[in-house]
C-alpha positions in Angstrom: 0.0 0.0 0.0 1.7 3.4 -0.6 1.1 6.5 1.9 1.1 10.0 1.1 3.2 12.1 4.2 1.4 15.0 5.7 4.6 17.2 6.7 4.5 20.4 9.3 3.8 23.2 7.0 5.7 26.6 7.5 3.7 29.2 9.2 6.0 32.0 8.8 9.6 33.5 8.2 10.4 33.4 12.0 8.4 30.4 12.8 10.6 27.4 13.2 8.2 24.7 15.1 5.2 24.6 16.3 2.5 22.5 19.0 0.2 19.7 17.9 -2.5 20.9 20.7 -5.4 18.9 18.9 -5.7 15.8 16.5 -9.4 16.5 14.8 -8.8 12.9 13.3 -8.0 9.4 14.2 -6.3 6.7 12.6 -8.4 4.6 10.1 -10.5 7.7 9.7 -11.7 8.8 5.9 -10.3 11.9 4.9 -11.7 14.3 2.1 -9.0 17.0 0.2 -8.7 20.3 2.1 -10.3 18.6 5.6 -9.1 19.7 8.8 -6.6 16.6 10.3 -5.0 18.4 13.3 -5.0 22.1 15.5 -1.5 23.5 15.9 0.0 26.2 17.9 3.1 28.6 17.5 4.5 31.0 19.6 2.6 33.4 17.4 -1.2 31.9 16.4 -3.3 28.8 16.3 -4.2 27.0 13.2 -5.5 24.6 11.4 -4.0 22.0 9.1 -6.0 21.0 6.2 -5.0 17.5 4.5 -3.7 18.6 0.7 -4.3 14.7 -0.1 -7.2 12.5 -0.3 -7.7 9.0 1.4 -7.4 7.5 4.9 -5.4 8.4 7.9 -3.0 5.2 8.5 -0.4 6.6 11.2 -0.1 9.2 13.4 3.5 10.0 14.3 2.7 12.4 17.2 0.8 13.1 19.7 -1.0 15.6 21.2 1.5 18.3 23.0 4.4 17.2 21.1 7.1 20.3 19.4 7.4 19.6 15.9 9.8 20.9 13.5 8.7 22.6 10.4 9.0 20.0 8.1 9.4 17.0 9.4 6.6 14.5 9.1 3.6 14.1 11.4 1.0 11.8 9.6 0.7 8.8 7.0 -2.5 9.0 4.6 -3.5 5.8 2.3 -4.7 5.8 -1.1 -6.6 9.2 -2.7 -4.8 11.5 -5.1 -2.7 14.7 -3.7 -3.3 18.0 -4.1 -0.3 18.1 -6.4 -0.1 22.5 -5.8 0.5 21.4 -2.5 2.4 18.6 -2.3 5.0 19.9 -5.2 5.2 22.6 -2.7 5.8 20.2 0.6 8.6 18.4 -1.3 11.2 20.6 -1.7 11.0 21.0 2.7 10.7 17.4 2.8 14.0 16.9 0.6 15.7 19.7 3.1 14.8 18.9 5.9 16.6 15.0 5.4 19.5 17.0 3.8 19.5 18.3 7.5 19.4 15.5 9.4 22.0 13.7 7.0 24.0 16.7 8.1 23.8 16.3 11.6 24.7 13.3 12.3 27.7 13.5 10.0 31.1 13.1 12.4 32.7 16.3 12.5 36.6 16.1 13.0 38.0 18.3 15.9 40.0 20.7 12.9 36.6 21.7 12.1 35.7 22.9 15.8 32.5 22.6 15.4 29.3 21.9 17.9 26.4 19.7 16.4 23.5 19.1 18.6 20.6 16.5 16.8 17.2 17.8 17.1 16.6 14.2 19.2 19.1 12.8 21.4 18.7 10.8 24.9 15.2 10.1 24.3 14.0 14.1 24.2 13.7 17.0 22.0 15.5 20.0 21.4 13.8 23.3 19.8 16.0 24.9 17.5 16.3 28.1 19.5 18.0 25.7 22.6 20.1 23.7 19.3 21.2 27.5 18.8 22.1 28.4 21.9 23.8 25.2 22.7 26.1 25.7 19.7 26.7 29.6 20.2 27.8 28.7 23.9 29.7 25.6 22.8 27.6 22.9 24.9 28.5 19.6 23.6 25.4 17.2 22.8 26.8 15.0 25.4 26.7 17.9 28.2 22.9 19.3 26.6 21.8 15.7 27.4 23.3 15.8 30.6 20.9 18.9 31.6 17.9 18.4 33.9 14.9 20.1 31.9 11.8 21.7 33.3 9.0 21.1 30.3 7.2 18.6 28.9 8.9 15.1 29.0 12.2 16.7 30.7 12.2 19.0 27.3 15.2 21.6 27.8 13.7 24.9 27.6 15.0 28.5 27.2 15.0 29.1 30.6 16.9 25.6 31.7 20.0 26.3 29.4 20.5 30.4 30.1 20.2 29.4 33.9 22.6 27.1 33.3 25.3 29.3 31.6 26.8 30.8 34.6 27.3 28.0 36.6 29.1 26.4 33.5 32.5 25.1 34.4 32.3 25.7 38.1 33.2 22.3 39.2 29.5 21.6 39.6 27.6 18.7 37.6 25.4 19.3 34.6 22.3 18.5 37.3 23.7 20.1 40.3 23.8 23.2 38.4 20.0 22.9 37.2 18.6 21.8 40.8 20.8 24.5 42.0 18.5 27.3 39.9 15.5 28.2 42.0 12.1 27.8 40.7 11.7 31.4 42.2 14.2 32.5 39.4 13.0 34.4 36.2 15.0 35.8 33.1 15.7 39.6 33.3 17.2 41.0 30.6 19.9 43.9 30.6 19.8 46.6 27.5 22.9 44.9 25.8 20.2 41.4 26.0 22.5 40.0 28.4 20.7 37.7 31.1 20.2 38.7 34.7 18.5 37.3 37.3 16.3 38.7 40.1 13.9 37.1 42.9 10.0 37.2 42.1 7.5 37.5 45.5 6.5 34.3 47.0 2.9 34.6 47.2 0.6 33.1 49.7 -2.3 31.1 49.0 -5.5 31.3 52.1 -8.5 29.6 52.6 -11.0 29.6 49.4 -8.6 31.2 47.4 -9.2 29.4 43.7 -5.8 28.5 42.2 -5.9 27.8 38.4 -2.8 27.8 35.2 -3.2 30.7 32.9 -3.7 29.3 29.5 -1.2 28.6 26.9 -1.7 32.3 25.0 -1.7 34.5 28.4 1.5 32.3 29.1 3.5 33.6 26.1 1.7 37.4 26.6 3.1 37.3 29.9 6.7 36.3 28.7 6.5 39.0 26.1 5.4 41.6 28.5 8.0 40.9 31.1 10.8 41.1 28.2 9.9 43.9 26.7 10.1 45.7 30.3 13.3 44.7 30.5 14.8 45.0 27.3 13.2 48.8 26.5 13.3 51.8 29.4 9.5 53.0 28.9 9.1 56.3 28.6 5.3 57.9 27.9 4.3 60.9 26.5 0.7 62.3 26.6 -1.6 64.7 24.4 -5.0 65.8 24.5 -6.5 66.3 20.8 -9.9 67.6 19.6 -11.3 65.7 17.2 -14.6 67.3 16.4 -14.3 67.3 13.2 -13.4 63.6 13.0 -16.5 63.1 15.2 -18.5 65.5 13.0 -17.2 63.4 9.9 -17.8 60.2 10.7 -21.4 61.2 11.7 -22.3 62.3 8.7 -20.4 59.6 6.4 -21.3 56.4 8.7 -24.7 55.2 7.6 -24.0 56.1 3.9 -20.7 54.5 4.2 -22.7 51.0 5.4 -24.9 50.8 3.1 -22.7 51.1 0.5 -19.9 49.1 1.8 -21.9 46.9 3.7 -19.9 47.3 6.9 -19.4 49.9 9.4 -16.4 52.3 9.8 -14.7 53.2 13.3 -12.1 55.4 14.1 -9.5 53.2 14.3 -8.9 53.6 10.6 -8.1 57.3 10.7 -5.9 56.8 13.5 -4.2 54.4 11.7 -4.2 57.1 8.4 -2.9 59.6 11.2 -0.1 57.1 12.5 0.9 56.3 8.9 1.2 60.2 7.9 3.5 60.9 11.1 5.4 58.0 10.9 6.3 59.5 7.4 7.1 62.7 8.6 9.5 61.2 11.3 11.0 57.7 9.8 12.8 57.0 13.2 9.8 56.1 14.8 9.5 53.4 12.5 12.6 51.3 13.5 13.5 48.1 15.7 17.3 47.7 18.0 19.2 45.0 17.8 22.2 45.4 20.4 24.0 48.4 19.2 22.1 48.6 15.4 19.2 50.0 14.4 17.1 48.8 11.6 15.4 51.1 9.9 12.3 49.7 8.3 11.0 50.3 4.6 7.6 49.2 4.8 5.3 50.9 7.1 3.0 48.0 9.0 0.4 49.0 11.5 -0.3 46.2 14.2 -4.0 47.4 15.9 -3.9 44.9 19.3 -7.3 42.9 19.5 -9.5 41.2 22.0 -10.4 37.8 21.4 -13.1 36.0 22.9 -11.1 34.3 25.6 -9.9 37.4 26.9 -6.5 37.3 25.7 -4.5 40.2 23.3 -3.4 39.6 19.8 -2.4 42.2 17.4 -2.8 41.6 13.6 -1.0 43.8 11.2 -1.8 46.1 8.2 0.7 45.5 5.8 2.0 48.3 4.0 -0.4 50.8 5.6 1.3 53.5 3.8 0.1 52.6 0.3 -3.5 52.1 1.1 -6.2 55.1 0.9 -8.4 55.3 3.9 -11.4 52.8 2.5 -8.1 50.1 2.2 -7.3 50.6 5.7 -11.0 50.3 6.9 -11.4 46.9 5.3 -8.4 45.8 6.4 -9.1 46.9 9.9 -12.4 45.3 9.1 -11.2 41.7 7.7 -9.0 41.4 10.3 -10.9 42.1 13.4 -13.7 39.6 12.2 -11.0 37.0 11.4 -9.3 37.6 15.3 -13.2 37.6 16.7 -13.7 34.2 14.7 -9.8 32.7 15.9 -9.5 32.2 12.1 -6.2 34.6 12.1 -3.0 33.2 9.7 0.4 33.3 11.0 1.5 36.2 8.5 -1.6 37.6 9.7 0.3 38.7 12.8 3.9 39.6 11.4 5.7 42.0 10.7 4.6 45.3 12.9 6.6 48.0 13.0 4.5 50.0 14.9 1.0 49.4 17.2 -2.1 51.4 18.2 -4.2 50.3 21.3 -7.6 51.1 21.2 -7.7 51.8 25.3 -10.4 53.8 24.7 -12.8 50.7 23.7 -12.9 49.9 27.1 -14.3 53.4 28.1 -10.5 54.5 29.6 -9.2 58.0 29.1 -6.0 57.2 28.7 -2.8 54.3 29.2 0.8 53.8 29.3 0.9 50.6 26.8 3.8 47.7 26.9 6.1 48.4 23.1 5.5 45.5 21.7 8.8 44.1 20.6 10.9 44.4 18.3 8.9 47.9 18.1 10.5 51.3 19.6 7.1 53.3 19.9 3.6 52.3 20.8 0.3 54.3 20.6 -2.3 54.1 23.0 -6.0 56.2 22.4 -8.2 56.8 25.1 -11.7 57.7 24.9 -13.7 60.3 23.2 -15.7 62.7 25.6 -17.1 65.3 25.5 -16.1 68.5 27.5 -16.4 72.0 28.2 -13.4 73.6 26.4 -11.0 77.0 25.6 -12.2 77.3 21.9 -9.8 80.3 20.8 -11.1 82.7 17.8 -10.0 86.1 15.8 -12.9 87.6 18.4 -11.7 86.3 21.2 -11.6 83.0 23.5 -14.8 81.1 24.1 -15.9 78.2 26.1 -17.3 75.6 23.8 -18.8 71.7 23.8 -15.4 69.6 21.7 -15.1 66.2 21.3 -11.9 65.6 23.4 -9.7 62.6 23.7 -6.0 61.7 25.0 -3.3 60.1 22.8 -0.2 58.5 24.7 2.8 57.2 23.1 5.4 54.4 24.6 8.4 54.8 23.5 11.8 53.2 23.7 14.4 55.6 25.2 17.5 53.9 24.0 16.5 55.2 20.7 13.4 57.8 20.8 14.2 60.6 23.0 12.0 63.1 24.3 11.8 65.3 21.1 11.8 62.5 18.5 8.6 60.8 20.5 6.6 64.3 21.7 6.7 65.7 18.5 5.7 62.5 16.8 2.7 62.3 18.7 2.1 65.7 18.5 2.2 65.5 14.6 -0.7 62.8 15.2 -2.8 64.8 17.3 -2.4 67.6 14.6 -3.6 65.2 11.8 -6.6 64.1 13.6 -7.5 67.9 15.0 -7.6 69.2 11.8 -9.6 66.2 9.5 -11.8 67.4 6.7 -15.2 67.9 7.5 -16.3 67.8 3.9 -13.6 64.7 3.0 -15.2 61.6 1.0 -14.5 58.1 1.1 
């Protein structure tokens, strides 16, 4: 009988494995072309894997929780005829991916120096980020399989083999050193990206206190959150802006705008054209750091962060925001909220920012100091729109007046944006949004 192999599809430049969390079929099950066989999870999204091939599933090689490799192959299907698109496409991986294993467990003679750490060894596996850091730091295989690991299975994580580093070549043993790391211990991270660590709170539990484990997404916002906090000094600049006419506009524009476009058109799309125009006017914002370096970006991408219905934060991205007109950007604002609402978001879905709004104001806040979400330098947070009672000055005289008032507040990254570069940036904004055509069409 001959078998078709479903391979781990790549789900992005940066994505290099990824989670089976759910197997949606079982072995000896039919399946049709383009059906959902399995649920997967990167550090980055969920997804879905659709069969590109046609028959029955014979074998699965993994099970649920495993880290697989993009790649490498995770289910046999019987009989049916391929998708050949797809599986001319799945080839070529399949072909490199045994090139790279041939390649790994090729001896290496000591005049080539070099460390070669096998993506299974001892009975566990090894993501390529700890392979990486294993060979930067010139850990044998012998002394990786040595380490005590804290995940899944024993799995060496992240965490294990930095906390291991300093007490490298102390005279200790590979497991002394990991039982010696207190589970109290977390990764701080200095502004050069070099590891420190410091002592989190013990906390006390009392009587009818509910205990329960954040969920696999609120896991990896915390870890984000806590890194960018210590990679970035946070600095936050505030303005207050009158938006009237932007009010005024959107008033008058709205219900013709639906019934036209079928859908409805927020704000969040001018502040997005507003960001976009700025951003424009001062390029620096619209950079990332790495060590001493900084990357200044060509393409201008706007991530807008979202609620999902669990609760949790993800932020999909506008690519190239700067060549779309403002009905582009609403659509876009518009297909991808509905897809983050419906958990139906793609991997590239959610790359590539340069630069992010929060929408603090959705919740009914007035204003908020947002997290930069990494690699970023600069982060926009909008409060609410009120009304108030406000300073309206004219050729006649001043006035008191009923404006549409609301507070902008921009993160920033003071390694990089300084005081100037990041208050007149959000100035600039503010100035966009203050002074938006009443009579403008769309």
């Amino acid at each position: 009988m001959s078998y078709q192999e479903l391979t781990m599809p790549k789900m992005g430049e940066s994505v290099a494995e990824a989670t089976i969390i759910r197997w949606v079929k079982n072995e000896g099950d039919s399946i049709k072309m383009d059906e959902v066989i399995l649920e997967i999870a990167t550090d980055k999204v969920d997804s879905e894997i659709p069969s590109p091939f046609e028959g029955t599933l014979v074998k699965k090689l993994f099970k649920e929780g495993d880290v697989i490799q993009v790649g490498a192959v995770i289910a046999q299907i019987s009989g049916g005829i391929a998708d050949t698109s797809s599986a001319s496409a799945a080839k070529p991986t399949q072909v490199a991916v045994e090139s790279t294993r041939i390649q790994q467990v090729t001896p290496v003679t000591s005049e080539e120096k070099e460390v070669v750490i096998l993506s299974n060894s001892a009975g566990r596996f090894y993501s390529p980020l700890v392979k990486n850091i294993a060979k930067s730091e010139g850990i044998s295989q012998q002394e990786l399989d040595s380490l005590k690991g804290s995940g899944k299975d024993g799995r060496v994580t992240k965490s294990d083999i930095l906390s291991y580093l300093p007490n490298r070549g102390n005279g200790q043993s590979v497991e002394a050193a990991s039982v010696k790391t207190p589970t109290k211990q977390a990764a701080e991270y200095s502004s050069n990206g070099q590891q420190q660590n410091f002592s989190k709170p013990t906390v006390s539990i009392n009587g009818g206190d509910e205990v329960f484990e954040m969920d696999r997404m609120r896991k990896m916002i915390a870890d984000h959150m806590v890194m960018s906090k210590h990679v970035s000094p946070h600095v936050t600049s505030f303005v207050e802006a009158d938006v009237t006419n932007l009010v005024n506009w959107r008033d008058r524009i709205k219900n013709n705008f639906e019934k036209r476009e079928g859908e409805k058109i927020t704000f969040t799309p001018c502040f997005i054209e507003a960001c976009v125009k700025a951003i424009r006017d001062f390029p620096m914002i619209n950079v990332s750091i790495d060590g001493t370096q900084i990357i200044k970006r060509k393409n201008i991408n706007i991530g807008m962060a979202a609620a999902l219905p669990s609760g949790n934060l993800i932020v999909p991205v506008i690519k190239n925001a700067d060549e779309k007109n403002l009905l582009g950007i609403t659509k876009s604002v518009n297909e991808l909220t509905k897809k983050a609402r419906s958990n139906k978001l793609a991997p590239d879905d959610i790359q590539g920012g340069t630069f992010t709004i929060s929408n603090v104001g959705s919740f009914g806040n007035v204003m908020g100091t947002p997290i930069i979400n990494q690699p970023q330098v600069a982060i926009l947070a909008v409060g609410t729109i009120k009304k108030k009672p406000t300073v309206i000055e004219t050729p006649q005289g001043d006035l008191i007046g009923i404006r549409h008032m609301m507070f902008l507040s921009l993160s920033y990254d003071h390694r990089w944006v300084d005081g100037m570069l990041g208050g007149s940036f959000l100035r600039k904004i503010a100035d966009y949004l203050e002074q938006w055509p009443i009579d403008r069409d769309i």
